[in-house]
C-alpha positions as CSV (number, residue, x, y, z in Angstrom):
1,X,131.8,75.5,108.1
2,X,134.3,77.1,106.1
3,X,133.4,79.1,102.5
4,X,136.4,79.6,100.2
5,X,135.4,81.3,96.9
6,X,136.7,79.3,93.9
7,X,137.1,82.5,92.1
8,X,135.6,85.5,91.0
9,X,135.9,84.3,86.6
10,X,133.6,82.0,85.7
11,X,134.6,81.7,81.9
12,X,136.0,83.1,79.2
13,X,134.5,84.0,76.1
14,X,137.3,84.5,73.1
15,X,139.9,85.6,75.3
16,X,137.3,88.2,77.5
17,X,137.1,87.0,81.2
18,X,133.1,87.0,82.5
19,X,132.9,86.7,86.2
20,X,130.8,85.2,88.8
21,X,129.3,88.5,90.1
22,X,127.8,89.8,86.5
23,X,126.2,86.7,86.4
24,X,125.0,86.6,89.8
25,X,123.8,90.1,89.3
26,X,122.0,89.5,86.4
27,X,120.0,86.6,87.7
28,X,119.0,89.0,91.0
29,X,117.6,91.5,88.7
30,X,115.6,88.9,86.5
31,X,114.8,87.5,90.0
32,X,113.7,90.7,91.3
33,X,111.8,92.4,88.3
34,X,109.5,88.8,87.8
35,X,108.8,89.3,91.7
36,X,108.3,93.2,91.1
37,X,106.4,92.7,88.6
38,X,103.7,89.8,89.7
39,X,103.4,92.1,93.3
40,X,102.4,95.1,91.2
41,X,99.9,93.5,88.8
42,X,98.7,91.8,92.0
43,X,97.7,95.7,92.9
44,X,95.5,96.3,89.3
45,X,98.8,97.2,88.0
46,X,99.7,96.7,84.3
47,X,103.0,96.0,82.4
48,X,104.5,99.3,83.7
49,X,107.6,97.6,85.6
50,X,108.5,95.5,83.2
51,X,108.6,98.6,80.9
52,X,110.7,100.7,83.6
53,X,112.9,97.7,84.4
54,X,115.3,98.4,82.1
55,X,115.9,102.0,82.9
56,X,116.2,101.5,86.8
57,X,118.5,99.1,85.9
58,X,120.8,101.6,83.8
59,X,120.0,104.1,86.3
60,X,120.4,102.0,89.4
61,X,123.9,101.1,88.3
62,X,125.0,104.6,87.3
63,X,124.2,105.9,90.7
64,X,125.9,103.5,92.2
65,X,129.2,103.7,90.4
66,X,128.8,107.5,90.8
67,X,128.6,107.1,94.3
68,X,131.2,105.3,95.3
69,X,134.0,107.3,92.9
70,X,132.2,110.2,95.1
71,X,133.1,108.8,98.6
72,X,136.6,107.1,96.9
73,X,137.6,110.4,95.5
74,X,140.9,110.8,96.5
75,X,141.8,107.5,94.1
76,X,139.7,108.6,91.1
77,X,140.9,112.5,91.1
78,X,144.1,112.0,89.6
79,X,142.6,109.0,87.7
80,X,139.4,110.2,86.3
81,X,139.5,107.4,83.1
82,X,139.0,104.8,86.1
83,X,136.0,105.7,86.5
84,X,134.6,104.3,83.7
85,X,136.2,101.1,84.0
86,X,133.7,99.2,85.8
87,X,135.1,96.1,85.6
88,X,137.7,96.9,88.6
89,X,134.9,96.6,90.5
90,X,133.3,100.1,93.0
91,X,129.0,99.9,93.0
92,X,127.0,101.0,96.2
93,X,123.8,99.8,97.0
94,X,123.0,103.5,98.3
95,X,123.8,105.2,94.9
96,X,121.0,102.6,93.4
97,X,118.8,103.3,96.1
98,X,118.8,107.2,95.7
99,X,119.5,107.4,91.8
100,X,116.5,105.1,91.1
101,X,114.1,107.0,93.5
102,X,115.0,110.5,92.2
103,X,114.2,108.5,88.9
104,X,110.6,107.2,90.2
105,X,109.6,110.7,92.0
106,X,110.1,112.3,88.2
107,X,108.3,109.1,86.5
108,X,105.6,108.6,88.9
109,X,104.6,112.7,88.2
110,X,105.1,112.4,84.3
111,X,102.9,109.7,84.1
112,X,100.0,110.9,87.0
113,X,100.9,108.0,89.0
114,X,100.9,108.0,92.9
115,X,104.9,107.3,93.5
116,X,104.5,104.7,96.5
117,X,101.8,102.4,94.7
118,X,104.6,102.1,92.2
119,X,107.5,101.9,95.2
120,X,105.7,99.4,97.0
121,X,105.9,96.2,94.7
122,X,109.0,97.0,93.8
123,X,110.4,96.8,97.0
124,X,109.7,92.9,97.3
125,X,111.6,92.5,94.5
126,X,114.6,94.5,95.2
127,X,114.8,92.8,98.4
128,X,115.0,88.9,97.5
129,X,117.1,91.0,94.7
130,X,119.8,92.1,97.2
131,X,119.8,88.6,99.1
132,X,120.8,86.9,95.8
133,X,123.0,89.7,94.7
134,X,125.4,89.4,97.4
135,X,126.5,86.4,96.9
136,X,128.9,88.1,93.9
137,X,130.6,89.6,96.9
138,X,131.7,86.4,98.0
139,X,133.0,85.3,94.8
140,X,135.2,88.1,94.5
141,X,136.2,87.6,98.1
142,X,134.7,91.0,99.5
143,X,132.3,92.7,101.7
144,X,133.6,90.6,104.8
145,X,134.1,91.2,108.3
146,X,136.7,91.4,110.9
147,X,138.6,88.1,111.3
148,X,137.8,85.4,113.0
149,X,139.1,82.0,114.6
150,X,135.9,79.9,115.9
151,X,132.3,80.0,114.9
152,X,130.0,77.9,112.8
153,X,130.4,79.7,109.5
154,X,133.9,81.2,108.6
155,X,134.8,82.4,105.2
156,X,138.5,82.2,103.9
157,X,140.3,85.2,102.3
158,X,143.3,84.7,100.2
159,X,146.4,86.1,101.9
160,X,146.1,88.5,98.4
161,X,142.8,89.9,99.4
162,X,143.5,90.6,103.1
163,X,143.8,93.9,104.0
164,X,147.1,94.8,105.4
165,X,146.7,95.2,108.7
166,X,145.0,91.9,108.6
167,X,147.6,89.7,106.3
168,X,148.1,87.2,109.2
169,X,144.9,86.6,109.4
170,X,143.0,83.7,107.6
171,X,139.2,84.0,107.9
172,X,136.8,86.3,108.4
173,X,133.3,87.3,109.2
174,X,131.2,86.2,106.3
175,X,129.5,89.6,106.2
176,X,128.4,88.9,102.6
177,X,126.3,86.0,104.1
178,X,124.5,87.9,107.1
179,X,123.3,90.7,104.8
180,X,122.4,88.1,102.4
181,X,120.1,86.2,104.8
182,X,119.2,89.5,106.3
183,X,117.7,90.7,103.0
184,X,115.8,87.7,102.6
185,X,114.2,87.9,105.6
186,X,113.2,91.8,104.7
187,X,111.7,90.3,101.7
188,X,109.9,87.4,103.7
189,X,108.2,90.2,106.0
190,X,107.6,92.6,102.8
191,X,105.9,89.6,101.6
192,X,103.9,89.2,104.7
193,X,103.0,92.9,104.5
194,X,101.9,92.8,101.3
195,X,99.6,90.0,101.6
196,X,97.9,91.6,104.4
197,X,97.5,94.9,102.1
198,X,99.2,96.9,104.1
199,X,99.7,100.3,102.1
200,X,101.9,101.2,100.0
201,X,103.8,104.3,101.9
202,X,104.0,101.5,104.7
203,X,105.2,98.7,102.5
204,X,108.3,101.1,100.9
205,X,108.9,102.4,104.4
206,X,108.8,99.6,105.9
207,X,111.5,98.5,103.3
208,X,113.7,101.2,103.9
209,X,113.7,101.3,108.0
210,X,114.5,97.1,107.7
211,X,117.4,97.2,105.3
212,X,119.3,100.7,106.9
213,X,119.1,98.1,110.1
214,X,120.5,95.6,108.7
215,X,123.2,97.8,106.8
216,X,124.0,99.6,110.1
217,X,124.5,95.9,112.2
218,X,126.3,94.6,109.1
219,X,128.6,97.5,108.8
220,X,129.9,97.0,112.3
221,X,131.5,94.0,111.6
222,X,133.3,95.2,107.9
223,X,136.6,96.3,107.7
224,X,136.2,97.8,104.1
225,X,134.7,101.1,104.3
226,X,135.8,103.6,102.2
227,X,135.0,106.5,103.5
228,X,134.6,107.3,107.5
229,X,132.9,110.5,109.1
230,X,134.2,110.7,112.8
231,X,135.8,107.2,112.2
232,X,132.1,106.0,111.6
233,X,131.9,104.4,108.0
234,X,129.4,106.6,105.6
235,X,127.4,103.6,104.9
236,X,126.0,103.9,108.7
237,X,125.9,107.8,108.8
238,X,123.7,106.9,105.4
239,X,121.7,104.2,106.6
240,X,121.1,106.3,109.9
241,X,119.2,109.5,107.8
242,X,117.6,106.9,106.0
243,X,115.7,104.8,108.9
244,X,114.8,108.5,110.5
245,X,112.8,109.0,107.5
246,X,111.7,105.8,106.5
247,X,110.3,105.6,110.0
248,X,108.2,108.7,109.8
249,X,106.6,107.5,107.0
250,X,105.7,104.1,109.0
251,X,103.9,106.4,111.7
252,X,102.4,108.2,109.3
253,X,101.1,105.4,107.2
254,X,99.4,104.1,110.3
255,X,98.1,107.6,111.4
């Protein structure tokens, strides 16, 4: 099977282009915050995460566009105006992750509310989130791997879009797609923790310690890093600190 993006604009609306990947991004967080939301009223919970929705969301994507000017500063340096153009694309999925939390741990202590029983719905949702929101990537005809000849599922780059060293080349690892399906999985075995009330420091480790594996077995494959540290992409450096921790607080959940 071969994927070819049709292209990253779905519309226009008087003359101002809207693309593919804001819509898909907004259905994930809808997505997400309904399945958030229904996992934490499941607990006792209230109408607290649609409340906070909102914010995360502003939060979430400020962090992430902060982020990635960070690790790409030697482009936005001498053009610091870019970085408020969003709509040239540059978001991490890290930046979310540690903007938002910062967010919750000052929350959850505002309001006298135990951080990971507010963590641990949210979780589900931002999983089956990320499995739907990467499918924006392969609209805009990113976040793939290395190239690649045979295999069941290939996706086609446009010679535009190809990396230089890589201009011969005509298809690629769908990376977009094994992230995606790797996500949903994390959310299918969320799910299954959840429904066995497991608590909640396991749930939102659990959580963490599955999606820095998947990052670190997806990042092997992509070719668009960047920022390297010892010619190892950041994302895995990231992902690495992240399962350490995420794991001690599986093994001491279950102590």
């Amino acid at each position: 099977m071969i994927l070819v993006s049709p292209g990253s604009e779905a519309f226009q609306i008087f003359g101002l282009s809207v693309y593919w990947y804001g819509i898909i991004m907004a259905f994930a967080i809808l997505i997400g915050t309904f399945v958030a939301d229904w996992a934490y009223k499941k607990r006792g919970g209230g109408e607290l995460i649609l409340d906070l929705m909102p914010w995360l969301v502003l939060v979430g994507f400020v962090g992430a566009r902060i982020y990635y000017c960070i690790l790409n500063w030697h482009y936005y340096i001498s053009r610091p105006l870019s970085v408020l153009n969003v709509r040239e694309g540059g978001l991490s999925i890290h930046g979310t992750l540690l903007a938002c939390m910062i967010f919750l741990i000052f929350y959850a202590r505002k309001k006298d509310i135990k951080l990971f029983d507010l963590t641990a719905p949210m979780t589900l949702g931002l999983a089956l989130a990320q499995s739907i929101g990467r499918w924006g990537n392969f609209f805009n005809s990113e976040a793939f791997g290395k190239p690649i000849e045979t295999g069941m599922i290939k996706l086609f780059i446009p010679k535009a879009l190809r990396p230089l060293q890589y201009k011969s080349s005509e298809y690629f690892h769908p990376a977009f797609l094994y992230e995606s399906v790797l996500d949903f999985g994390i959310f299918l075995i969320l799910l299954w923790a959840f429904r066995k009330n497991r608590n909640s420091l396991f749930i939102t480790s659990l959580y963490f310690a599955l999606y820095a594996i998947a990052r670190i077995l997806v990042e092997t494959i992509r070719i668009d890093s960047i920022f390297n540290i010892a010619g190892i992409p950041v994302a895995i450096w990231v992902s690495v600190l992240i399962l350490i921790a995420a794991l001690w607080g599986v093994f001491k959940s279950r102590a």
